[in-house]
DOBA-937824 format. One record per residue (C-alpha): residue in one letter; chain; x, y, z. Coordinates in steps of 0.02 Angstrom, whole numbers, plus 50000, padded with zeros to 5 digits. Last residue first. Layout:
REM residues N
+------+-------+-------+-------+-------+
: rest : kette :     x :     y :     z :
+------+-------+-------+-------+-------+
:    A :     A :     X :     Y :     Z :
...
+------+-------+-------+-------+-------+
***
This chain:
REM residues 158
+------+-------+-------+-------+-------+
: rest : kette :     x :     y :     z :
+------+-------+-------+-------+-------+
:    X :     A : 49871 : 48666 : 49240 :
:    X :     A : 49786 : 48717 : 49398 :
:    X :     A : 49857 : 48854 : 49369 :
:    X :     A : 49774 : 48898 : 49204 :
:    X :     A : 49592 : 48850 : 49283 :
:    X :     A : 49654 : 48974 : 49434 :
:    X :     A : 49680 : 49117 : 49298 :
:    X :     A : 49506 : 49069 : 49208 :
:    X :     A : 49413 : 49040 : 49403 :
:    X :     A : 49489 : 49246 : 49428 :
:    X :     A : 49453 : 49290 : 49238 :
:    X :     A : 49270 : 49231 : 49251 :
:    X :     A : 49268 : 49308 : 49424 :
:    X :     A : 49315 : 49481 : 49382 :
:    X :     A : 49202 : 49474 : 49230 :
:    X :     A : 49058 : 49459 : 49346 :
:    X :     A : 49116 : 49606 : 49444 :
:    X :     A : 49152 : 49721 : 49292 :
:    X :     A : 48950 : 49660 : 49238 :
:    X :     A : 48910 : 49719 : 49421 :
:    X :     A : 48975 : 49890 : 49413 :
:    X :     A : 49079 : 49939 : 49556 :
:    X :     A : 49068 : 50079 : 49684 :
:    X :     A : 49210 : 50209 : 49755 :
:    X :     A : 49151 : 50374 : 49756 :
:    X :     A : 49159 : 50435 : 49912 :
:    X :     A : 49349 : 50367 : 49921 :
:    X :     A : 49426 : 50200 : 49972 :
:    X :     A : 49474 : 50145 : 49807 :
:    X :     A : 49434 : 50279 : 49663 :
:    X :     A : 49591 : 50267 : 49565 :
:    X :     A : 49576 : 50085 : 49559 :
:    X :     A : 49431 : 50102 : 49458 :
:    X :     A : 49331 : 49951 : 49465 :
:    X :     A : 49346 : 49759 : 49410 :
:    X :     A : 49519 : 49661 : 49523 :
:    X :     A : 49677 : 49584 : 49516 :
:    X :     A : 49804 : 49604 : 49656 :
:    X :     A : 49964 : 49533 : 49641 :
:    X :     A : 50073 : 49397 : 49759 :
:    X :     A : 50216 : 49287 : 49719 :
:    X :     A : 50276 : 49182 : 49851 :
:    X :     A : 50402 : 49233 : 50011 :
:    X :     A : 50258 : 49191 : 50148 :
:    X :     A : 50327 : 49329 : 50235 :
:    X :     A : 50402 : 49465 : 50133 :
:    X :     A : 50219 : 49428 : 50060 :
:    X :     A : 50094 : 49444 : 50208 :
:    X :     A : 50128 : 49619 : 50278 :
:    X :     A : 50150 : 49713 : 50125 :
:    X :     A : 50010 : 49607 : 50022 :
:    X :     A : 49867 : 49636 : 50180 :
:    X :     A : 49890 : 49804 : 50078 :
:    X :     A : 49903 : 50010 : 50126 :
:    X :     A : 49894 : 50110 : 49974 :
:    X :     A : 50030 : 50160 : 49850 :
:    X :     A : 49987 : 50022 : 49715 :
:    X :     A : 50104 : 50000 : 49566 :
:    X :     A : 50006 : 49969 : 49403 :
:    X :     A : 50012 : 49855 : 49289 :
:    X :     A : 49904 : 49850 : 49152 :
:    X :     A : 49782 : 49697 : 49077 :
:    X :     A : 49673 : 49727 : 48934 :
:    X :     A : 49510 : 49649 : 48945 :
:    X :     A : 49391 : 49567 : 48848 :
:    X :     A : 49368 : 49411 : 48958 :
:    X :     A : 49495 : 49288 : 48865 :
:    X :     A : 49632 : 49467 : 48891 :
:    X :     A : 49597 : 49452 : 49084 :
:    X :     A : 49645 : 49264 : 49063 :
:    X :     A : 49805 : 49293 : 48989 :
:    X :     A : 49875 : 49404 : 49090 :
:    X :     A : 49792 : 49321 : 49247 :
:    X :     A : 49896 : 49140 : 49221 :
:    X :     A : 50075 : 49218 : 49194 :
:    X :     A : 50052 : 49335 : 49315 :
:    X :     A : 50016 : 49206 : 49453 :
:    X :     A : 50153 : 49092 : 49393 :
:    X :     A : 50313 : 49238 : 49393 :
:    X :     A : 50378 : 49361 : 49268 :
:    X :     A : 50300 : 49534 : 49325 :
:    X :     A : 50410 : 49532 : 49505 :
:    X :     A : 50338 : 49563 : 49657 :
:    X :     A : 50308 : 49711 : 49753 :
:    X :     A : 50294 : 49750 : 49940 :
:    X :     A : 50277 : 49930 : 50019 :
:    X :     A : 50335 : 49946 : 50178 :
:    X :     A : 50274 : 49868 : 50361 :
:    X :     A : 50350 : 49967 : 50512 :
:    X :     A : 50203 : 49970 : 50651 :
:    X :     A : 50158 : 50029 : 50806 :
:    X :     A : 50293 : 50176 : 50839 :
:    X :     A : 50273 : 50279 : 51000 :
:    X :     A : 50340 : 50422 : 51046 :
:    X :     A : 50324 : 50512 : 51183 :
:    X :     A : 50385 : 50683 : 51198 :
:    X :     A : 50570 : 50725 : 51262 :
:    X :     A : 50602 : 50853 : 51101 :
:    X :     A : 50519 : 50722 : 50998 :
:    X :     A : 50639 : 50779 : 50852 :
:    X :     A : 50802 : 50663 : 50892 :
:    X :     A : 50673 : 50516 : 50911 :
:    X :     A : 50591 : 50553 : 50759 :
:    X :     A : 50745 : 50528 : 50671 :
:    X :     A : 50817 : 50366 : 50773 :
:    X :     A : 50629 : 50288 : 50704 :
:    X :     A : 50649 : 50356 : 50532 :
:    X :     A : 50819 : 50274 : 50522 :
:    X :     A : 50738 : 50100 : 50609 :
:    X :     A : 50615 : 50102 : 50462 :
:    X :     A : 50735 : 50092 : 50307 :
:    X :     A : 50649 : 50129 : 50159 :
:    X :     A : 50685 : 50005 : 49985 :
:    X :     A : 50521 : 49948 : 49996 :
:    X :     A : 50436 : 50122 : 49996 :
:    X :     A : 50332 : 50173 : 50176 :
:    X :     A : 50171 : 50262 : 50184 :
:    X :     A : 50184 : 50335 : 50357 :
:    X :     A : 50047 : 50388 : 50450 :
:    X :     A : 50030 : 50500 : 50607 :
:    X :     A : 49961 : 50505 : 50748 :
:    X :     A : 49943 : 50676 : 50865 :
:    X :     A : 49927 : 50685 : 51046 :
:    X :     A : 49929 : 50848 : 51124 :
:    X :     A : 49928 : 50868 : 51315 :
:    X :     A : 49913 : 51042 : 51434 :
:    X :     A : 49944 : 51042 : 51608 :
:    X :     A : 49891 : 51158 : 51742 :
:    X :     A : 49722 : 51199 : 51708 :
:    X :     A : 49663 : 51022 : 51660 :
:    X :     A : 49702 : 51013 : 51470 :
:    X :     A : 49683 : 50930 : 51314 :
:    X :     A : 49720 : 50928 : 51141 :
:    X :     A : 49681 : 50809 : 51006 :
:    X :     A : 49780 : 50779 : 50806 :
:    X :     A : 49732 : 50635 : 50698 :
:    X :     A : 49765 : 50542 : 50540 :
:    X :     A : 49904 : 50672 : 50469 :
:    X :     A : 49997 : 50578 : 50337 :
:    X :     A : 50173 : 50538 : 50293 :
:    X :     A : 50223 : 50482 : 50125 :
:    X :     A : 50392 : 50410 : 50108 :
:    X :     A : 50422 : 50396 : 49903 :
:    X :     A : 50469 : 50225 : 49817 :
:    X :     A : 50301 : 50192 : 49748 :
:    X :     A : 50267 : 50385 : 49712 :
:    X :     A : 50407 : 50355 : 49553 :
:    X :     A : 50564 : 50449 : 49526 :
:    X :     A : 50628 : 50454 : 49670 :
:    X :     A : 50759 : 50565 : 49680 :
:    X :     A : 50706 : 50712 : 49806 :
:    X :     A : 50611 : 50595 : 49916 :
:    X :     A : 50731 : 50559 : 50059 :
:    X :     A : 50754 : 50758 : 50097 :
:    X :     A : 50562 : 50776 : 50068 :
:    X :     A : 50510 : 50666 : 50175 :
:    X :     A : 50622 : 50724 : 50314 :
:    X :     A : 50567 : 50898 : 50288 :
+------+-------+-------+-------+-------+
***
């Protein structure tokens, strides 16, 4: 329900709060019974953490609750040094670059508020298969992938 509430104008998954099930156990010795659950929380750069925090604390009903982690979604800007070297080398390789707003977990959301420099990901595959079954890559993609990558750094360099 909270999701729900913050989501109902956003217009794009990047800036929605997507919670996730990762595990659920119960136990018991007779007398007492214990369930533990984690969850996940996909969390949009404009989200503030310490509200869902107060939240879940109104709802734990005197459970325990216990929050590890409070990185959200990072994104950069399209008009900045790194962009401006891979556009053009993806297109010297055949290739016809796209942006595309990631809604996965990324060493980018903890490392880039931080280091405060641009930051994309480039790379050969089907994004829409990372971290499934089916995720693979074909080697010719992965060979063009690092003609563009030394390409990009080439233009850098510059």
């Amino acid at each position: 329900m909270y999701s729900e509430t913050f989501n109902q104008d956003k217009k794009r998954r990047f800036d929605t709060l997507d919670p996730t099930l990762l595990e659920i156990r119960t136990n018991g010795n007779g007398l007492y019974d214990r369930a533990m659950m984690k969850l996940g929380f996909r969390l949009p750069p404009d989200f503030r953490v310490a509200d869902l925090r107060r939240a879940m604390g109104e709802w734990n009903d005197g459970a325990e609750l216990e929050l590890k982690y409070g990185e959200k979604a990072h994104c950069t800007g399209k008009n900045n040094p790194l962009v401006k070297a891979l556009l053009p080398a993806i297109r010297a390789e055949g290739g016809r670059p796209r942006f595309v707003l990631k809604t996965g977990t990324s060493d980018m959301n903890v490392v880039g508020p931080v280091w405060g420099c641009p930051i994309v990901a480039y790379g050969p595959g089907d994004s829409s298969l990372d971290h499934t079954p089916n995720e693979h890559i074909v080697i010719d993609e992965y060979l063009r992938g690092v003609r563009v990558l030394t390409r990009a750094l080439q233009l850098l360099a510059n």
